[in-house]
C-alpha positions in Angstrom: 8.6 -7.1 -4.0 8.5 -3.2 -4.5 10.1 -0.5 -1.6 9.6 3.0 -0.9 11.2 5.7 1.7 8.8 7.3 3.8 9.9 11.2 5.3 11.1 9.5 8.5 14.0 7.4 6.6 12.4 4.1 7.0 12.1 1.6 4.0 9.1 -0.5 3.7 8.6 -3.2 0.9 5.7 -4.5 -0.5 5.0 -8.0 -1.1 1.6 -9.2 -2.4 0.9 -13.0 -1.1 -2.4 -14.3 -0.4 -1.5 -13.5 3.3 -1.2 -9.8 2.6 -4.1 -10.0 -0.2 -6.5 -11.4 3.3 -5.0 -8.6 5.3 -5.7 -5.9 2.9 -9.1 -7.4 2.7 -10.1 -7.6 6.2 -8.8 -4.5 6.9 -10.3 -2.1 4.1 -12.4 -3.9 2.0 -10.0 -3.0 -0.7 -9.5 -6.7 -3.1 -6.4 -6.3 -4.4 -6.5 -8.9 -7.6 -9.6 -6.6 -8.4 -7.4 -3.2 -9.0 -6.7 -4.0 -12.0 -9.7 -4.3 -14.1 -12.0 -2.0 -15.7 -8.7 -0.6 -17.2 -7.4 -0.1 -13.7 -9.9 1.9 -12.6 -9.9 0.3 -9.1 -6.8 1.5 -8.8 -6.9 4.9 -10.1 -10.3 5.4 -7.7 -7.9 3.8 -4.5 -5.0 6.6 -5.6 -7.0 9.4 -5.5 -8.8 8.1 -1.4 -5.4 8.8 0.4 -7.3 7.8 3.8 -7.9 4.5 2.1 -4.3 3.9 0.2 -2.8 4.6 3.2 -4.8 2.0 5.0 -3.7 -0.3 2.2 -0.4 0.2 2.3 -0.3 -0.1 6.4 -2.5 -3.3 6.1 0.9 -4.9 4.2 3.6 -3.0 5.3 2.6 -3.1 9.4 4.7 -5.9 10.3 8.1 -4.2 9.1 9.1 -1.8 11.8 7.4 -2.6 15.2 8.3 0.9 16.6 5.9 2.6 14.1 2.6 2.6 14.8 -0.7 2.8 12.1 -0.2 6.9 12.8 3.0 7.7 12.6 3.0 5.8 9.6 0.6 7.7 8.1 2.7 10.6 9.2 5.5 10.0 7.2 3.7 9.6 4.2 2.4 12.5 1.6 3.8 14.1 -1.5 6.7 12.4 -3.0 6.9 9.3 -0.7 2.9 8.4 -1.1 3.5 8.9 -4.6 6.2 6.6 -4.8 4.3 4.5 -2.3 1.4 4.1 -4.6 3.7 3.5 -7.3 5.5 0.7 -5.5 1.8 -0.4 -4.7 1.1 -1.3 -8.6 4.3 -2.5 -9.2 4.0 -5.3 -6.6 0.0 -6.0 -7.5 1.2 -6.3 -11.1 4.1 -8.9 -10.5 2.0 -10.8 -8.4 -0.6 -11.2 -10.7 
């Protein structure tokens, strides 16, 4: 399980399990036991589509904090919090698999 901050103060965790993995799935498309091959090119192409990383990371993270909707979350993420975001994102893909 990997955390980040968001700009509002909130802290979010991320914890890959196959429920998250089918959530992730249903809701973008993204596979995440696929972002790691082709020398992580998945990954790198998923970093660079903010729209779509930040779908990602609400598809696993939306259960935390109730009072937060799928736009306000999205809010309270850019610069140094998406990038630690995305960086918490690999870390938790990687220790899962």
């Amino acid at each position: 399980m990997r955390a980040f901050s968001d700009t509002a103060g909130l802290e979010w965790t991320l914890d890959v399990t196959v429920g998250s993995i089918k959530r992730v799935r249903e809701a973008t498309e993204v596979v995440l036991p696929s972002l790691f091959d082709n020398k992580m090119e998945p990954f790198g192409q998923l970093a660079q589509d903010y729209e779509k990383l930040v779908n990602v990371l609400w598809a696993m993270c939306s259960r935390q904090h109730p009072e937060v909707d799928a736009e306000q979350f999205a809010e309270s993420l850019g610069g140094d919090t998406l990038a630690q975001a995305t960086e918490a994102l690999g870390r938790a893909t990687a220790d899962f698999f």
